[in-house]
N, C-alpha and C positions, 0 to 999 in steps of 0.2 A: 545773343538774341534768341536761344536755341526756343524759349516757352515761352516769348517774351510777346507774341502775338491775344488780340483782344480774344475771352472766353466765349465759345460757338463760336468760330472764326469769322468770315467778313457776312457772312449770310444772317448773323442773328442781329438785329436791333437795328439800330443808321446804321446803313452802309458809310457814309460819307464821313460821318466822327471815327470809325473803325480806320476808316483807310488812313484819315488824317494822325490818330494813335501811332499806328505801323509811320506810316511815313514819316514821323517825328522822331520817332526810337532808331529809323533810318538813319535819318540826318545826325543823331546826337551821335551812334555809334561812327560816322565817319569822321565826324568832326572830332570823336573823343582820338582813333586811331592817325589824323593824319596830325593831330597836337602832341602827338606822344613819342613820335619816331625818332626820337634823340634821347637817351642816355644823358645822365649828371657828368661824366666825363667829357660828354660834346658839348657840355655847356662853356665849359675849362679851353678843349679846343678847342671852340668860337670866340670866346673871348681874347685868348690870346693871338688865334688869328688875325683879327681884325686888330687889335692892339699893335700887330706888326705894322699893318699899315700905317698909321696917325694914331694919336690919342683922341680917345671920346669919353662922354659921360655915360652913365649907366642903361640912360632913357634913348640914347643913340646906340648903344648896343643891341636891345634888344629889338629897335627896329631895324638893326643892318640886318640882324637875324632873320627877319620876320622875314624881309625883302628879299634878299638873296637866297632864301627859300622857296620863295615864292610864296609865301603865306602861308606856308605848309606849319613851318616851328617858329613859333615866338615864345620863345621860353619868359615865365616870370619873371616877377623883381624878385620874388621871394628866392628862384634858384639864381639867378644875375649875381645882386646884389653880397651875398655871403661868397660865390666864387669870389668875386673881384674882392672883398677882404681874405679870403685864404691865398692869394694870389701875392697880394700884399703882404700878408704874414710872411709868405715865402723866401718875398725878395723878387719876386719877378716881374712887378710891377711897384710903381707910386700915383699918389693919389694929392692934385696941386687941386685946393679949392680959389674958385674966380668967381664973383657973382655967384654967390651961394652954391654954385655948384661944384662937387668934384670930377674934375676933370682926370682919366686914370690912363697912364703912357705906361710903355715898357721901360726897366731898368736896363741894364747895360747886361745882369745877368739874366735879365729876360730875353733879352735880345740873342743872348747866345742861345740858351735853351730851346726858343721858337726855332733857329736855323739849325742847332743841334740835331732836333726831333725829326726833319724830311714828314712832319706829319703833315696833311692836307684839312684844310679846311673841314666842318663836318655835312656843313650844305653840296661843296664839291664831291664828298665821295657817294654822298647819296647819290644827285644827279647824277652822277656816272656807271652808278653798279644799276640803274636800271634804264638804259637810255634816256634819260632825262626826264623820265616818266614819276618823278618824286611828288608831286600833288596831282596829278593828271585822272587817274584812278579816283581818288578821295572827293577831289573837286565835283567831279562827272558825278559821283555820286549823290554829293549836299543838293547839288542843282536838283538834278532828278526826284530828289524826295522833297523839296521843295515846289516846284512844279509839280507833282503829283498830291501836295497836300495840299494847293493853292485849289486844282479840280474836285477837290474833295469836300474844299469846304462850299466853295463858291460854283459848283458845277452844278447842272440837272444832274437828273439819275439817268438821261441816254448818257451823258457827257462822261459820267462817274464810268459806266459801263465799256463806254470808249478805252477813258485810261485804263480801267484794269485789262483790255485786250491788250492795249499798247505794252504794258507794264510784265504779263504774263509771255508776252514774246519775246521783249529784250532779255528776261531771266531764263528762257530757253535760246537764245540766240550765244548770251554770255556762257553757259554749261556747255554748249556747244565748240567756241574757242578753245576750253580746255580740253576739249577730246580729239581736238586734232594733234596729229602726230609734232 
């Protein structure tokens, strides 16, 4: 986002379409960083995680994903979908179709490999390497920029004025957090 701010910054033209720009490019850059936190290899590791418990379909994968993330990672069909065929190719799973769908379980040498590995879940090691703070940060974020581009659009210019005080204190209140010891 480093020039990513509107040309004459918030003082030239509407303020209110200015702030709304920024705060939109807000929300897209957390939304783009808190969808991205897992690696093509964690996609592998959730699948077969979740594969150890019960067999599901593809469309229940990536909502266990979603969930036990907390909304943070829902990976695509596009990366799902080709895991769970190399998965397949492998041998580490099979793929029974019911009612048009395919339903995908582990194999017997999947099952060893998943207990072989002592690997953890990839939603578990997030929440744990940062006290559980895996969308907490990101979330705060989207909110915020969306509530400040709701004042932006729909606010007088006292109102406008307000959030940028509110707005200018929390970005010194947060560079603050980081210079404590």
């Amino acid at each position: 986002m480093g020039n990513s701010f509107p040309a004459g910054g918030f003082g030239a033209g509407n303020h209110a379409e200015g702030m709304w720009q920024v705060m939109e490019q807000l929300r897209s850059t957390f939304e783009k960083r808190a969808g991205s936190r897992m690696g093509r290899g964690d996609v592998r590791a959730a699948v077969l995680a979740l594969l150890a418990e019960k067999p599901m379909h593809g469309y229940q994968i990536i909502r266990e994903i979603e969930e036990r993330s907390n909304g943070a990672w829902k990976p695509s069909a596009g990366s799902v979908y080709p895991t769970l065929q190399l998965l397949a190719d492998e041998g580490l799973i099979s793929a029974e179709e019911s009612n048009g769908r395919k339903t995908y379980a582990l194999t017997e040498v999947g099952r060893e490999a998943v207990a072989g590995s002592g690997a953890t879940a990839p939603w578990e090691t997030a929440s744990a390497g940062d006290n559980g703070g895996f969308t907490a940060l990101p979330k705060a974020g989207v909110e915020l920029a969306q509530a400040a581009a709701q004042v932006g659009r729909t606010g007088s210019p006292e109102q406008v004025q307000q959030a940028v005080t509110v707005l200018d204190e929390a970005r010194r209140r947060l560079y603050s957090i980081l210079a404590q010891d």
